[in-house]
C-alpha positions in Angstrom: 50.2 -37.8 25.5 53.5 -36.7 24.5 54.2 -33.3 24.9 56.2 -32.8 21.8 53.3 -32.9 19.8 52.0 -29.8 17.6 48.4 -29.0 17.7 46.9 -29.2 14.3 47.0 -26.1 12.3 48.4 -25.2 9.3 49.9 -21.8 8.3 49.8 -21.2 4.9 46.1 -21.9 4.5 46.1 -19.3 7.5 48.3 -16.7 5.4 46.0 -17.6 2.4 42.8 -16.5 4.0 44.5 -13.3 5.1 46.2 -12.8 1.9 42.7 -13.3 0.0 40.8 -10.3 2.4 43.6 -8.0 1.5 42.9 -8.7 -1.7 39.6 -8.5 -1.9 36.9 -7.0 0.3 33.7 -9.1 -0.5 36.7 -12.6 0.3 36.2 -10.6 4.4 32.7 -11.0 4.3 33.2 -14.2 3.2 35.6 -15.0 5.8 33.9 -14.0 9.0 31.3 -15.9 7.9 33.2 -19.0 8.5 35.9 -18.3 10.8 36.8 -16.1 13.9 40.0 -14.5 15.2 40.2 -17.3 17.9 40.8 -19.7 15.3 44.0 -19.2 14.0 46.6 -20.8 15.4 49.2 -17.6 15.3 49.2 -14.8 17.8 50.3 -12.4 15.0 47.4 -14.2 12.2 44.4 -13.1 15.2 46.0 -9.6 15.6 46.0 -8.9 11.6 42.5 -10.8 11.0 40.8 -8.3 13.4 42.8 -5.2 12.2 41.7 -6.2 8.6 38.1 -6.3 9.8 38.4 -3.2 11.6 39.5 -1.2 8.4 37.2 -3.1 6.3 34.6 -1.5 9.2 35.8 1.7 9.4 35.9 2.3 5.3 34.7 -0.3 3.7 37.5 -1.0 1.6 41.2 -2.6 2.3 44.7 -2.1 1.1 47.9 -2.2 2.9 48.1 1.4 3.9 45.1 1.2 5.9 45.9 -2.1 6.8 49.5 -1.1 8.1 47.9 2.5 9.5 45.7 0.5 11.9 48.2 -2.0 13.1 50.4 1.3 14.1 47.9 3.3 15.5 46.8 0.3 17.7 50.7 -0.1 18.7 50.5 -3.9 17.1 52.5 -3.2 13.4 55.7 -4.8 15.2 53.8 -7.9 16.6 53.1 -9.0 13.5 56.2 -8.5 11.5 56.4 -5.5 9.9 54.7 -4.0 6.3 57.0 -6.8 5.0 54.6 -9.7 5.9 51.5 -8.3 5.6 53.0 -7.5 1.4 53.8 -11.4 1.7 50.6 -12.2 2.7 48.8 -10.1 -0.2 51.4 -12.4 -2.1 50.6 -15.4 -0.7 47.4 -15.9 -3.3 46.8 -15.7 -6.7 43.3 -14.4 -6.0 40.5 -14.6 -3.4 38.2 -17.2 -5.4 39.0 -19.9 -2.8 38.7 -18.0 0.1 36.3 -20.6 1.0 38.2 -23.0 0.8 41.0 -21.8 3.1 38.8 -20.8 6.0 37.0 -23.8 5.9 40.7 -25.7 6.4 41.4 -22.8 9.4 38.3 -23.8 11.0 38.9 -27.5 11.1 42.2 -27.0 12.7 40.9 -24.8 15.1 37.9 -27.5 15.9 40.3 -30.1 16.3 42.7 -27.9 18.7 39.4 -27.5 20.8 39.0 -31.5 21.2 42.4 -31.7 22.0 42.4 -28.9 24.8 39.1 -30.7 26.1 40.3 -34.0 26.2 44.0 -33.3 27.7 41.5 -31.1 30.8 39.6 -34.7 31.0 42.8 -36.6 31.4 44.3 -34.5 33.9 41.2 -34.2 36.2 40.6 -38.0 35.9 43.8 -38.3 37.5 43.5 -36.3 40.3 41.4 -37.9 43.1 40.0 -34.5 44.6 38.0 -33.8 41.2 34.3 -35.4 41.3 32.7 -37.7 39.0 30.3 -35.3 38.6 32.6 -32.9 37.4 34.4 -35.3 35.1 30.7 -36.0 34.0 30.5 -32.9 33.0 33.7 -32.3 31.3 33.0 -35.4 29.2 29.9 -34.2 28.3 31.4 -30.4 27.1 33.2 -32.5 24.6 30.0 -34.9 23.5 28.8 -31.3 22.6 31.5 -30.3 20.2 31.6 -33.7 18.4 27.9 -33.0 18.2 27.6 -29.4 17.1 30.5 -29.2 15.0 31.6 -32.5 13.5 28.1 -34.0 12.8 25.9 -31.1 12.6 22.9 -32.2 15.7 22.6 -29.4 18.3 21.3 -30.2 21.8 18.0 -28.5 22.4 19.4 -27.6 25.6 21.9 -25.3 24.5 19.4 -23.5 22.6 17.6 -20.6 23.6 14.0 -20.2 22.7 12.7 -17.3 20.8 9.9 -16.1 19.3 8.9 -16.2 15.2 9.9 -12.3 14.6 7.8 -10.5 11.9 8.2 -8.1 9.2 4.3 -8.1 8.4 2.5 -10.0 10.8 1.9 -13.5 9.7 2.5 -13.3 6.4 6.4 -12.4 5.9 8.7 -13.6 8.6 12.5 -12.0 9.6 15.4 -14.0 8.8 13.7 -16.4 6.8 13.0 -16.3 2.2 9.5 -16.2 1.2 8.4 -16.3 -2.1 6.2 -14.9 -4.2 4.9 -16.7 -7.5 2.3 -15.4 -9.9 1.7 -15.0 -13.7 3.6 -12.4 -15.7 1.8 -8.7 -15.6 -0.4 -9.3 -11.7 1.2 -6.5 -10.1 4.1 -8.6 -8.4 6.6 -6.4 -8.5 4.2 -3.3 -7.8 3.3 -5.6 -4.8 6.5 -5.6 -3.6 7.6 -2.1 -4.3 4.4 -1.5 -2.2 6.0 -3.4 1.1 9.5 -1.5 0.1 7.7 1.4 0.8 5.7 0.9 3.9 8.7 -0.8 5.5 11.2 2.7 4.5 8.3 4.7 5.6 7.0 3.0 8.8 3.5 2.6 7.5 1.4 0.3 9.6 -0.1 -3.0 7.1 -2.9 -2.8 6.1 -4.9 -5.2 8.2 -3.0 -3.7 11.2 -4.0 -0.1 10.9 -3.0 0.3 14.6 0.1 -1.4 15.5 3.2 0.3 14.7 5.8 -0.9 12.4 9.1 0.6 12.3 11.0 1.8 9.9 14.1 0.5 8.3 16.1 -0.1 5.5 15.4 -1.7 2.1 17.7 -3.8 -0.1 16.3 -4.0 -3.8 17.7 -6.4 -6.2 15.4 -6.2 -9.6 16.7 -7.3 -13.6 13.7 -6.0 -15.0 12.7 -2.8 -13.8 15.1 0.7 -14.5 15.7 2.4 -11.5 14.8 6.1 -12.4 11.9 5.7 -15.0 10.0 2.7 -13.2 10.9 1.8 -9.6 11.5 5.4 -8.3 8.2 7.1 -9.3 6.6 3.8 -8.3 7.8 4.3 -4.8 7.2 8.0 -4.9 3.4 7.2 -5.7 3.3 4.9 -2.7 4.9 7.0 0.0 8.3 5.2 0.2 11.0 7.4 2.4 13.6 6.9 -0.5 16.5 7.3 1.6 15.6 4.1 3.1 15.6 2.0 0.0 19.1 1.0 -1.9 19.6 -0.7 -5.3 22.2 -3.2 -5.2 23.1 -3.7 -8.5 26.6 -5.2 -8.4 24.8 -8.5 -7.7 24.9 -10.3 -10.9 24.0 -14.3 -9.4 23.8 -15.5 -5.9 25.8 -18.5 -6.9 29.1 -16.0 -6.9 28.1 -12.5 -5.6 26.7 -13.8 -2.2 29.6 -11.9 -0.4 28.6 -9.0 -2.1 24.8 -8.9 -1.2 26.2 -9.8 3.2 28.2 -7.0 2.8 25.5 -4.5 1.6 23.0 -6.0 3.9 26.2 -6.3 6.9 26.8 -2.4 6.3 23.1 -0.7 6.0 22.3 -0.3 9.6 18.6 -1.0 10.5 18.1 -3.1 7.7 14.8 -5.0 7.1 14.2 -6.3 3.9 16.1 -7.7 1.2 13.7 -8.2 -2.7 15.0 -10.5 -5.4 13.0 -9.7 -8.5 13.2 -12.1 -10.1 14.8 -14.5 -7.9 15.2 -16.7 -11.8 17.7 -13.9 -13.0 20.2 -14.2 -10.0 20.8 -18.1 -10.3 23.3 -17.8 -13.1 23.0 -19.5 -16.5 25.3 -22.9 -15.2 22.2 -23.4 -12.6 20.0 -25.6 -13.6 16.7 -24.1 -12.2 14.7 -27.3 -12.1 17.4 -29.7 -10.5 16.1 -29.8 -6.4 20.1 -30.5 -5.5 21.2 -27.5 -7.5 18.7 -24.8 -6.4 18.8 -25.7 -3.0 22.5 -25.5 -3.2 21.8 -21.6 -4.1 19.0 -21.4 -1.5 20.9 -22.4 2.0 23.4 -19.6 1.6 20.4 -17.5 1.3 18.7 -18.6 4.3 21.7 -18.4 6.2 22.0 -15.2 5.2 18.6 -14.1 6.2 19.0 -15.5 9.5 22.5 -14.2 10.7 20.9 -10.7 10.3 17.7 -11.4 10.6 16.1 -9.8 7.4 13.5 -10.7 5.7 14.6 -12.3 2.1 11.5 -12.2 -0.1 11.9 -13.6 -4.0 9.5 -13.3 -6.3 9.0 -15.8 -9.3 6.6 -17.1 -11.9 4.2 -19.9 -12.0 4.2 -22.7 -14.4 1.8 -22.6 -17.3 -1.0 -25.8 -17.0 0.1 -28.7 -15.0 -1.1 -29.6 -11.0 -3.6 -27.5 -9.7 -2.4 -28.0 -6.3 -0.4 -24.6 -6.0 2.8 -25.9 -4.4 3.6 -27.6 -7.7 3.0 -24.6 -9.8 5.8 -22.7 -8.6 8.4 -22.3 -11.6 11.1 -24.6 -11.4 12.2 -26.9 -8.8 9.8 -27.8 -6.1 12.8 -26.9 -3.5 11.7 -23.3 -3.7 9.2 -23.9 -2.2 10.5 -26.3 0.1 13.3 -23.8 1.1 10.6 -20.7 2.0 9.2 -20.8 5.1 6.1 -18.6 3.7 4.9 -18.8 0.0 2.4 -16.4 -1.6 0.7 -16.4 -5.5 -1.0 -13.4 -6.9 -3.8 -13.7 -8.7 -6.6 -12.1 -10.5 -10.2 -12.4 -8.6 -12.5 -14.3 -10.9 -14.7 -11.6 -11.4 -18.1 -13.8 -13.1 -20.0 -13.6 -10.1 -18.3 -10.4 -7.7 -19.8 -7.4 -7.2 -19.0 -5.0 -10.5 -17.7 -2.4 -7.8 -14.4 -4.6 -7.3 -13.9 -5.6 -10.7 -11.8 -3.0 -11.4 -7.8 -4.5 -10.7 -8.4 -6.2 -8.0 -5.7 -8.6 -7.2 -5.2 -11.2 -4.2 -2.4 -12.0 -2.3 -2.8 -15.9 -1.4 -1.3 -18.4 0.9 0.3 -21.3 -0.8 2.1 -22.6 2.5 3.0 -21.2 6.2 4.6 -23.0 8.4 4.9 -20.2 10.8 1.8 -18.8 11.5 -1.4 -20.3 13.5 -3.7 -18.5 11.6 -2.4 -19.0 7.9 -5.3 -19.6 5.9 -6.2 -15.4 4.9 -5.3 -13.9 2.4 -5.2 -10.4 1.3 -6.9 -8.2 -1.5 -5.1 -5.1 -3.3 -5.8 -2.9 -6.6 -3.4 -0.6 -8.8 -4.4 2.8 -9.4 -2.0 5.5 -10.7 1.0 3.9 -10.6 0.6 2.9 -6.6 -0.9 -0.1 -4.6 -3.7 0.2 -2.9 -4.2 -2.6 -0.1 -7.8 -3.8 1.1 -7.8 -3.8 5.1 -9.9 -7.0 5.5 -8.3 -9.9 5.0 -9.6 -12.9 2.5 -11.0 -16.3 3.8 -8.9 -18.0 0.8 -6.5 -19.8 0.1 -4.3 -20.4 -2.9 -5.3 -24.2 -2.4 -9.4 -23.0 -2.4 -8.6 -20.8 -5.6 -6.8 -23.6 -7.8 -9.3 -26.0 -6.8 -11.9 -24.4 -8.6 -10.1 -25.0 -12.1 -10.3 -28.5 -11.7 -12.7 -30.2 -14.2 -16.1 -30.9 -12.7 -15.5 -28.8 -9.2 -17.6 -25.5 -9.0 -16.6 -24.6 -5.6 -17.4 -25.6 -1.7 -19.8 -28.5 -1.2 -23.4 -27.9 -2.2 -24.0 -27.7 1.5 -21.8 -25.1 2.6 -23.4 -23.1 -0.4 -27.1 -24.4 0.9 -26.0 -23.1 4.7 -24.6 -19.5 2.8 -27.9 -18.8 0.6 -29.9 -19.3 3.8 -28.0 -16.7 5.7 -27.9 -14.5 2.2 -31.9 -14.9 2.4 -32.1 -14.2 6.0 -30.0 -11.3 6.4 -31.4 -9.4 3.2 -35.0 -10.2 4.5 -35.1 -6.7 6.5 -34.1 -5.3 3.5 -31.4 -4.2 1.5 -28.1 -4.0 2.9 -24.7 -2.2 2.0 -22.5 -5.0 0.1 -19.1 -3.8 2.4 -21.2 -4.4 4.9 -22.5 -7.7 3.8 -19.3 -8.6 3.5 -18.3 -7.5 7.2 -21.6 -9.5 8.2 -20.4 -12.6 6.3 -17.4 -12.9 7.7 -18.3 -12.5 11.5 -20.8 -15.6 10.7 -17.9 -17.7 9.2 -19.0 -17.2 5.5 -16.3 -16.7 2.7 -17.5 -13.5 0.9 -16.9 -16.3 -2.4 -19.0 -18.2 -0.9 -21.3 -15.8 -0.4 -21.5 -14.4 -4.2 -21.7 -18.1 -5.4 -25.2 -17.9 -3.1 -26.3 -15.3 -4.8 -25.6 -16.6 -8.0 -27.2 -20.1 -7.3 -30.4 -17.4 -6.3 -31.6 -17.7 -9.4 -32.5 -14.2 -9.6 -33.9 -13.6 -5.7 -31.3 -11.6 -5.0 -30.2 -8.8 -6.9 -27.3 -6.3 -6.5 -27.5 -2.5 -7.7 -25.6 0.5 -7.9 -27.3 3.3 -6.0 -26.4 6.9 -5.0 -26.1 8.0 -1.5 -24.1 11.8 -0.3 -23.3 12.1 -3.9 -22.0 9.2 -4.7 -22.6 5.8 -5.6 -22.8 2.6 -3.6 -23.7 -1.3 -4.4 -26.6 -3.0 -2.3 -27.8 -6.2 -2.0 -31.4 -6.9 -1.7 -34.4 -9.6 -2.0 -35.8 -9.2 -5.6 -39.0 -7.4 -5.5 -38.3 -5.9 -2.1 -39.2 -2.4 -1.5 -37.9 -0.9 1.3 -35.2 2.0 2.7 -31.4 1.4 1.5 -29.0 -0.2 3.6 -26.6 1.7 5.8 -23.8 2.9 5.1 
């Protein structure tokens, strides 16, 4: 190889990204996210990349005071050629918008550099006869991995650690991954998750997990419908939120252009946990088209990538289409690749009340699985009501399923298979037949024997009148029991 040749790099996309974080704050967010000091080719370019970070750091903000204080205070401002280059590189772009653009050109250079110094080390050990195969094996391979990782995107599985699936709730909404939300308009969605905002600021254990701890940390809120101080505030107030722990980021306007913006709140708030997007259908800008696959997904990656790297949970809540598929992962507003992008999905939606007790009639809502591809046990759901302006969660989870729920709305289908109802009415019969019997603890009965409590009031239902449920009064106040009709006996306990 001849030694008079310059490895590839090229300088004035170098000054360009430098030029466009001066400029710009959100354009350093941006930056890191794509490139590191290592890869610029100049000394001086590596020395004022990490003083610009530093400031940025320090004071969230950049100009060329700062910028010039650090490089003197760190003993580096001659290195890199006085105030008068870091001016010329704050003149060296018209404006951060393709700060992209320019790193991505940084990066390739410094990629290629990296073949090159691998390759030239092959060369030179192949020549010398004291350097085993095994070691030239080796070398060869180091630079299979690079062409591999970098240039075509596959990643040996041997060079990656294994980790666990980390939680935010337990099963249901994973860290650093998006989940969605779907439901009709005026379910309790964004009470829903206001409520999660508020037991994640306050460390309040879930629900369904009354004794495991879970930590408190910071919340990221990102709503176009709701005013801060007249709705979301007291909201959170009712439900316990530590409000310190909760921010409104409202200089988010869409995610296609203001992504830097949202890292660099999320990069910033220390402990951070949670990120909401409600609705997710007001941040995609109006040049998106929100049913093209190609276009939303193109919005979406970012957004994962985002909730990985910091390893917050990204939850966006969205509508469901009116009519159409009953199959829930169709009903989902929009392009199917929101769903295809969440690793979790959830609907809300109202319990069809015909046949439940009249005791949970009263806003009872259900938080159900439409898809989970990271939990063994994904087919529960959860129940919650409103009350006073605050969420109130049930602590038993649901045996259904968004799929089981939709189901039921198609023509001619009344629910499970007559003999699942058969088996349920037997057990109804059997278990009432010492006499009555609380209904929560029917319910607790039920599903200990495998028995969805839907099931279960389908049963009764298909009784034809054997089996009765009635409101009666026990220490002052009142209760719902189930019981054989005609059966005279004591009342269940409770």
């Amino acid at each position: 190889m001849s030694s008079d040749r310059v490895p590839p790099h090229n300088l004035e996309n170098e000054m360009c990204v430098l030029g466009s974080m001066i400029l710009d704050p959100d354009a350093i967010t941006e930056a890191q996210s794509i490139v590191e000091a290592d890869d610029f080719y100049r000394q001086d370019h590596r020395t004022i990349f990490k003083a610009i970070v530093c400031v940025f750091e320090k004071n969230d903000s950049i100009d060329l005071v700062q910028l010039r204080d650090e490089l003197k205070q760190a003993g580096k401002l001659d290195d890199v050629g006085s105030v008068e280059y870091l001016t010329r590189l704050a003149e060296s772009v018209p404006s951060s918008a393709n700060i992209k653009y320019y790193a991505q050109q940084v990066k390739e250079a410094a990629i290629r550099r990296a073949y090159i110094s691998t390759g030239t080390q092959l060369v030179n050990q192949a020549y010398d006869d004291t350097i085993s195969m095994d070691e030239l094996i080796l070398q060869a391979d180091e630079i299979n991995r690079i062409a591999e990782k970098v240039a075509t995107g596959v990643i040996p599985l041997d060079t990656v650690e294994t980790e666990p699936v980390h939680w935010l709730w337990y099963n249901r909404f994973p860290l650093g991954k998006l989940s969605v939300i779907a439901g009709d308009p005026g379910l309790g969605k964004s009470f829903l998750t206001l409520s999660m905002a508020a037991y994640v600021s306050a460390g309040i254990s879930w629900s369904d997990m009354p004794n495991e701890p879970n930590p408190p940390g910071k919340v990221i809120l990102l709503s176009a419908e709701d005013d801060i101080p007249d709705t979301i505030k007291p909201r959170l107030e009712a439900m316990s939120a530590d409000c310190r722990n909760i921010m409104a980021l409202e200089s988010v306007q869409n995610l296609s252009g203001d992504l830097a913006k949202l890292e660099r709140a999320i990069k910033k708030t220390e402990d951070i946990r949670l990120v909401v997007i409600d609705p997710i259908s007001a941040y995609i800008g109006t040049k998106i088209d929100g049913h093209s696959n190609t276009e939303i997904r193109s919005i979406l990656k970012p957004l994962k990538e985002l909730a990985a790297k910091y390893r917050v949970a990204v939850l966006a809540v969205t509508h469901l289409n009116k009519g159409g598929p009953n199959n829930p992962i169709y009903r989902v507003m929009g392009s199917l690749a929101w769903t295809a992008a969440a690793r979790t999905v959830w609907t809300v939606v109202k319990e069809k009340n015909e046949q439940a007790d009249p005791l949970c009639k009263v806003e009872r809502r259900l938080l159900l699985p439409v898809k989970n591809n990271l939990a063994p046990d994904a087919g529960t759901g959860m129940a919650f009501f409103i009350q006073d302006g605050a969420v109130f969660w049930e602590p038993t989870p649901i045996q259904t399923t968004a799929q089981d729920y939709f189901a039921e709305q198609e023509p001619g289908r009344r629910g499970p298979e007559p003999t699942a109802q058969r088996a349920a009415l037997e057990w109804l019969e059997n278990e009432l037949s010492a006499g009555p019997v609380c209904s929560d603890d029917l319910r607790d009965r039920a599903k200990e024997d495998g028995h969805s409590w839907r099931t279960i009031q389908r049963a009764k239902a298909e009784s034809r009148g054997r089996i009765v449920a009635e409101k009666i009064q026990h220490e002052n106040k009142l209760h719902w029991q189930w019981r054989l009709n005609g059966q005279i006996g004591e009342r269940g306990d409770f």
